[in-house]
MARBA-3410 file (N, C-alpha, C, O; in Angstrom, 1 decimal):
112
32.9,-11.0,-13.4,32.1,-10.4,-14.4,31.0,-9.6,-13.7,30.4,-10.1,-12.6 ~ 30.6,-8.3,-14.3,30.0,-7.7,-13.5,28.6,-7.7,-14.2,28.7,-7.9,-15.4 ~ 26.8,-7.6,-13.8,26.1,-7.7,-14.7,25.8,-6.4,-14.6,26.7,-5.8,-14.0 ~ 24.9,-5.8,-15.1,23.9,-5.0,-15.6,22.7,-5.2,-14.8,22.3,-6.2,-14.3 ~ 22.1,-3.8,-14.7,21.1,-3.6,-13.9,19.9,-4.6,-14.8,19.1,-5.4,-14.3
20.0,-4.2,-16.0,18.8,-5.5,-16.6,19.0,-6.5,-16.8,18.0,-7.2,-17.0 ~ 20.4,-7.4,-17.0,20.7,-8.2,-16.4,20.3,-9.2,-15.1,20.2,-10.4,-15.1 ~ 20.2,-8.3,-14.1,20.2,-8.9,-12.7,18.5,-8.9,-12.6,18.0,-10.0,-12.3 ~ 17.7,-8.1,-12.7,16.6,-8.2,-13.1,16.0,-9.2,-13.7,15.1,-9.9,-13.2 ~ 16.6,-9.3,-15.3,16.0,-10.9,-16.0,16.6,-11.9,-15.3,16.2,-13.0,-15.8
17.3,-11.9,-14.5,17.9,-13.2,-13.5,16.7,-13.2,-12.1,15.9,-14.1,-12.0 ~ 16.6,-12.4,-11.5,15.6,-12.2,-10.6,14.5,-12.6,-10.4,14.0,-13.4,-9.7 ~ 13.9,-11.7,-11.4,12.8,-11.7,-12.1,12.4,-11.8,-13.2,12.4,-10.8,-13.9 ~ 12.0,-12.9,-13.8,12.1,-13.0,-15.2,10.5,-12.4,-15.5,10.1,-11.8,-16.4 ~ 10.1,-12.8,-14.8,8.5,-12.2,-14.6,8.1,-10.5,-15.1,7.4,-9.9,-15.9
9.0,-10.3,-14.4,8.7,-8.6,-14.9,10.0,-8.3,-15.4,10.4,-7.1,-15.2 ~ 10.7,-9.2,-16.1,11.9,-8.7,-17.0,11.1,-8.5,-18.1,11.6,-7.8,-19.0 ~ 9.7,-9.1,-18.6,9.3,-8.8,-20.0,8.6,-7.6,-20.0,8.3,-7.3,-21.1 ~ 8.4,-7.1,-19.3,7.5,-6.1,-19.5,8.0,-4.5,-20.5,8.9,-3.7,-20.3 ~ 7.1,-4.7,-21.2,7.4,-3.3,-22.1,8.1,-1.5,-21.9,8.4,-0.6,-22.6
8.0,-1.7,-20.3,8.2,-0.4,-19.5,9.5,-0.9,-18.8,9.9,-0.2,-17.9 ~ 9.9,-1.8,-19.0,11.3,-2.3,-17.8,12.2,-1.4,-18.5,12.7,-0.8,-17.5 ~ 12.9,-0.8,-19.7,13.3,0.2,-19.7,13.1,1.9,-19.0,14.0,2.8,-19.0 ~ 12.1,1.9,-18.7,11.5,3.0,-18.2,11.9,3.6,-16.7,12.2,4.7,-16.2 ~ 11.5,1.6,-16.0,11.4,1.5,-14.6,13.2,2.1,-14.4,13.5,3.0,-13.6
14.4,1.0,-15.5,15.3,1.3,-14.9,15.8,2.8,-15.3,16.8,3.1,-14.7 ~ 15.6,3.4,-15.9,16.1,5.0,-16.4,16.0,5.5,-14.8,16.9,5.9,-14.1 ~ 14.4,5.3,-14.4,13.8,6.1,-12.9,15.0,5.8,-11.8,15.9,6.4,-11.2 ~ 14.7,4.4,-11.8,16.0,3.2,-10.6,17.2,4.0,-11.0,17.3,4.7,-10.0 ~ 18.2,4.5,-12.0,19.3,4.9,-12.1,19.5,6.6,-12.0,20.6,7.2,-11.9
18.1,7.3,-11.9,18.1,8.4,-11.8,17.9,8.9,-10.1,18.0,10.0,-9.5 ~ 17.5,7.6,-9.6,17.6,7.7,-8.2,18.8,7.2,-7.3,19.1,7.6,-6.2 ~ 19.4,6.3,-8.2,20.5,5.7,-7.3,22.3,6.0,-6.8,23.3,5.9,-7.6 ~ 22.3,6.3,-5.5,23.5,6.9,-5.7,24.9,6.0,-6.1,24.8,4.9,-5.7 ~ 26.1,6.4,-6.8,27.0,6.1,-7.0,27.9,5.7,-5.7,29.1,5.3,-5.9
27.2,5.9,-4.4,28.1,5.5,-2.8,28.0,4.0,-3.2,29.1,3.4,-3.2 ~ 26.7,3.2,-3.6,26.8,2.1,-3.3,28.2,1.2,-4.1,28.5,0.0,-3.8 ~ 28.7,1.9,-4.9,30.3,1.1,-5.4,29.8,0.5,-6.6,29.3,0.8,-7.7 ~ 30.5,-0.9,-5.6,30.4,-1.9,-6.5,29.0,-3.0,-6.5,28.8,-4.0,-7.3 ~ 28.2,-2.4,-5.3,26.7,-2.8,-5.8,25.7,-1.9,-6.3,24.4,-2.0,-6.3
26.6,-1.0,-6.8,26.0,0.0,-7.9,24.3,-0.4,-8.5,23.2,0.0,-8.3 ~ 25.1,-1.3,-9.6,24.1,-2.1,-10.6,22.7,-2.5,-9.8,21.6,-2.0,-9.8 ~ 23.3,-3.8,-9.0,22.4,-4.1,-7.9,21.4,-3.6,-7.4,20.4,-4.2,-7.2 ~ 21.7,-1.9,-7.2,21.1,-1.3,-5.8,19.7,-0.6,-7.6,18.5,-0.4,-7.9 ~ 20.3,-0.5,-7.9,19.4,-0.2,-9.3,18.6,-1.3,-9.5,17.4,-1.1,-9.1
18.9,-2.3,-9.9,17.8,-3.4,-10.1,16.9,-3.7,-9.2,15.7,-3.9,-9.6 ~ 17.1,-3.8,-7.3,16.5,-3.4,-6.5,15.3,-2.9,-6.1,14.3,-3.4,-5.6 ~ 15.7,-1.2,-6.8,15.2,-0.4,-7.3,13.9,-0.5,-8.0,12.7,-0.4,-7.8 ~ 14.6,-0.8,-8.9,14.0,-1.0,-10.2,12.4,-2.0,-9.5,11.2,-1.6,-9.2 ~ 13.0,-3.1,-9.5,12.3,-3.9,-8.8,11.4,-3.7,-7.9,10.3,-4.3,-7.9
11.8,-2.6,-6.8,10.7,-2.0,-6.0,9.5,-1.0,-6.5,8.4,-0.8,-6.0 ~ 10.0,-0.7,-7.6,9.0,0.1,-8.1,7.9,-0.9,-9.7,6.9,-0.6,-10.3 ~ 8.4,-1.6,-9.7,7.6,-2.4,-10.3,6.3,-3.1,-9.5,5.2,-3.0,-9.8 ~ 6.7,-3.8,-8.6,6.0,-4.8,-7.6,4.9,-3.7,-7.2,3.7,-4.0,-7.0 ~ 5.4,-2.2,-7.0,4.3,-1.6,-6.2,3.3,-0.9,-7.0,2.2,-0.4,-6.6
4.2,-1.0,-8.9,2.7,-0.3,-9.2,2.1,-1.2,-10.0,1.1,-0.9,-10.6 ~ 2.8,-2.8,-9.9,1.7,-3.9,-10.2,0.7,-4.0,-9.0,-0.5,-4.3,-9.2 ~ 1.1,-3.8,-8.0,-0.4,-4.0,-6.9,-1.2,-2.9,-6.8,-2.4,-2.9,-6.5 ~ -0.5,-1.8,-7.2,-1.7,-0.7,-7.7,-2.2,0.1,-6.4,-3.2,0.8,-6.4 ~ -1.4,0.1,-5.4,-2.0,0.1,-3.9,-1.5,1.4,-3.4,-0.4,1.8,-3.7
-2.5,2.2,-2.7,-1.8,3.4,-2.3,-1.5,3.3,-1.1,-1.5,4.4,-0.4 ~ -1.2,2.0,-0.5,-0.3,1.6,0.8,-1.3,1.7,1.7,-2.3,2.4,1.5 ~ -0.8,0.8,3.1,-1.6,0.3,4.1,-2.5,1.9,4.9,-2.2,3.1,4.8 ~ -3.4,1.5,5.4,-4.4,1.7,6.5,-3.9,2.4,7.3,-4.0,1.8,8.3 ~ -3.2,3.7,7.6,-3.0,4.4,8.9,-3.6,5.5,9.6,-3.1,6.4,10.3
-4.8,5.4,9.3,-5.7,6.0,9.9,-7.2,5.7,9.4,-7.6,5.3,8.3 ~ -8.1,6.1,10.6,-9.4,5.5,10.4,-10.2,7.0,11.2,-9.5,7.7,12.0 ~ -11.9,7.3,10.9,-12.7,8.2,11.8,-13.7,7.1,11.4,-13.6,6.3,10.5 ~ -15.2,7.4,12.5,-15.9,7.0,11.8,-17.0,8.4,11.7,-17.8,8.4,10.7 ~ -17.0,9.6,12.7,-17.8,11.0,12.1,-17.7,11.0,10.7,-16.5,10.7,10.6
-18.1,11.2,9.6,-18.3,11.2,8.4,-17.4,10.5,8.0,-16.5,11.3,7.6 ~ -17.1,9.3,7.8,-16.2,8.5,7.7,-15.0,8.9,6.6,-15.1,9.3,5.5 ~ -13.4,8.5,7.4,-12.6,8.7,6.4,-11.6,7.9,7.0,-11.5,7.5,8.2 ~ -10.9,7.6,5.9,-9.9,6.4,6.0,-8.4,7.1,5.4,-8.3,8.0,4.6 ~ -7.4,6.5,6.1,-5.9,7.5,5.3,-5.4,6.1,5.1,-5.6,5.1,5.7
-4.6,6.7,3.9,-3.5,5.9,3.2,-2.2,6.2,3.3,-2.0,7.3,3.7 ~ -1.1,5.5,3.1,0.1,5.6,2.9,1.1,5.0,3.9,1.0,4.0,4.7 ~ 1.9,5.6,3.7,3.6,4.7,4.6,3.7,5.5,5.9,3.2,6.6,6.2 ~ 4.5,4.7,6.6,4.8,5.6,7.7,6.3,4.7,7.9,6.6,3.8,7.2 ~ 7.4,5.0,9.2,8.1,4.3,9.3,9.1,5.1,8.8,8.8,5.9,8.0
10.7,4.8,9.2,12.3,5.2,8.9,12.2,5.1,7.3,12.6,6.1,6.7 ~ 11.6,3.8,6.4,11.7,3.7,5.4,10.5,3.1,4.7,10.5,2.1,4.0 ~ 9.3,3.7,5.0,8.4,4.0,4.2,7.8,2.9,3.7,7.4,1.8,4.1 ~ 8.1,3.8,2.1,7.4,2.5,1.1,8.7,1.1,0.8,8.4,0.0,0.6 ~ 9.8,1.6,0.9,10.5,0.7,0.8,10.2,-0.6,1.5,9.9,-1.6,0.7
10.2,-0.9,2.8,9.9,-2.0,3.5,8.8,-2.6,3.4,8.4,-3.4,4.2 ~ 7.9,-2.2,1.8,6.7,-2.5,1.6,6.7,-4.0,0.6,5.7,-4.7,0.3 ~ 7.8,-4.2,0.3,8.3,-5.1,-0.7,9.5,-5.9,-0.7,10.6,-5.4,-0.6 ~ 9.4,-7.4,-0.9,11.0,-8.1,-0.9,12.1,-7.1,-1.8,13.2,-7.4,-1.6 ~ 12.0,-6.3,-2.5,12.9,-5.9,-2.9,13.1,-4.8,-2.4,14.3,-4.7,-2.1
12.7,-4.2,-2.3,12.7,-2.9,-1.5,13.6,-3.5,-0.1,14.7,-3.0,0.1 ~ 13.1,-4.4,0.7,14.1,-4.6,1.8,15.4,-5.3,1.5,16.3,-5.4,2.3 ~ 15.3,-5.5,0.8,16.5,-6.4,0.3,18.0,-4.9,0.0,19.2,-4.8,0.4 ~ 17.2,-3.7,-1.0,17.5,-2.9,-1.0,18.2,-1.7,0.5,19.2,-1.1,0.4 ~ 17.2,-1.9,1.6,17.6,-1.6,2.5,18.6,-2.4,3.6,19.2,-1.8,4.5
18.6,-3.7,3.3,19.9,-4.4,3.9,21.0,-4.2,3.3,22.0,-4.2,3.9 ~ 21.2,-3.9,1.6,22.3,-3.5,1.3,22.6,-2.3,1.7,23.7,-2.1,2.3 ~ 21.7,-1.2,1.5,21.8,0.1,2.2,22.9,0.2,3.3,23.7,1.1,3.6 ~ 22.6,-1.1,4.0,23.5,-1.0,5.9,24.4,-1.5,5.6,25.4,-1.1,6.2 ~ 24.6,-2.6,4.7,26.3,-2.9,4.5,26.6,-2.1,3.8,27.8,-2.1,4.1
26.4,-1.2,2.9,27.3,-0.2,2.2,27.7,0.7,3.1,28.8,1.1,3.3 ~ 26.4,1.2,3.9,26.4,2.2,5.1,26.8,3.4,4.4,27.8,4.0,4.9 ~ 26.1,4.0,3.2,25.9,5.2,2.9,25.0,6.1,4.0,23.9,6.0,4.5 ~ 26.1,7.2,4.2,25.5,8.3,4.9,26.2,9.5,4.9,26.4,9.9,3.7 ~ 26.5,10.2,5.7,26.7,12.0,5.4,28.1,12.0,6.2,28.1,11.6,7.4
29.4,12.4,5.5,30.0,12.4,6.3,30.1,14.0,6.8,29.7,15.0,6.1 ~ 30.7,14.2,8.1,30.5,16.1,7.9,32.2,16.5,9.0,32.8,15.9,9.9 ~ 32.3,17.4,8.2,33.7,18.2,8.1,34.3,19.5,9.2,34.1,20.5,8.6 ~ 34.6,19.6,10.0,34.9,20.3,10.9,36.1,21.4,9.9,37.2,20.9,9.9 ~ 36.0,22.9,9.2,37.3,23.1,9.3,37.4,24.1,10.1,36.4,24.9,10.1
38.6,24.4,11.2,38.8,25.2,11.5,40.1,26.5,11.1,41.3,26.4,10.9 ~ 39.3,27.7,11.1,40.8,28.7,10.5,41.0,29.4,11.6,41.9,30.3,11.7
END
């Protein structure tokens, strides 16, 4: 039996399975997720889903990567191969499936 992206979610997380926007989150998760991952399709969506919840319950515009102190300024955001992803259990979890699926580009030599 196969679940459903909201499914796997209210199994997961039942925490943020109630929330009034979890249809929302997953529309975004499915409008981002490619069809390579198969048969962890669903999965790679709830994942998803999941990573984008966790990050805009903390509300955070991501870690500290830069600092001055001449008129002081501070930067925000991700850095790294994968970003905001690795910012969250779900998000990495998302990127270990990434490597067992091992979506990537394949490229075509023709010659005439």
């Amino acid at each position: 039996m196969t679940l459903t992206a909201r499914q796997i979610v209210e199994a997961r997380a039942p925490q943020l399975a109630g929330s009034d926007r979890l249809q929302d989150y997953l529309s975004i998760a499915t409008s981002q997720t490619s069809e390579a991952y198969g048969a962890n399709y669903q999965l790679a969506i709830a994942l998803l889903c999941l990573h984008m919840m966790e990050t805009d319950r903390r509300n955070s515009p991501g870690p500290i990567i830069s600092r001055s102190e001449g008129q002081l300024s501070i930067g925000y955001g991700w850095s790294g191969v994968y970003g905001e992803l690795a910012s969250t259990h779900w998000g990495n979890q998302l990127l270990d499936l990434k490597k067992r699926v091992s979506i990537g580009f394949r490229n075509r030599m023709v010659c005439r």
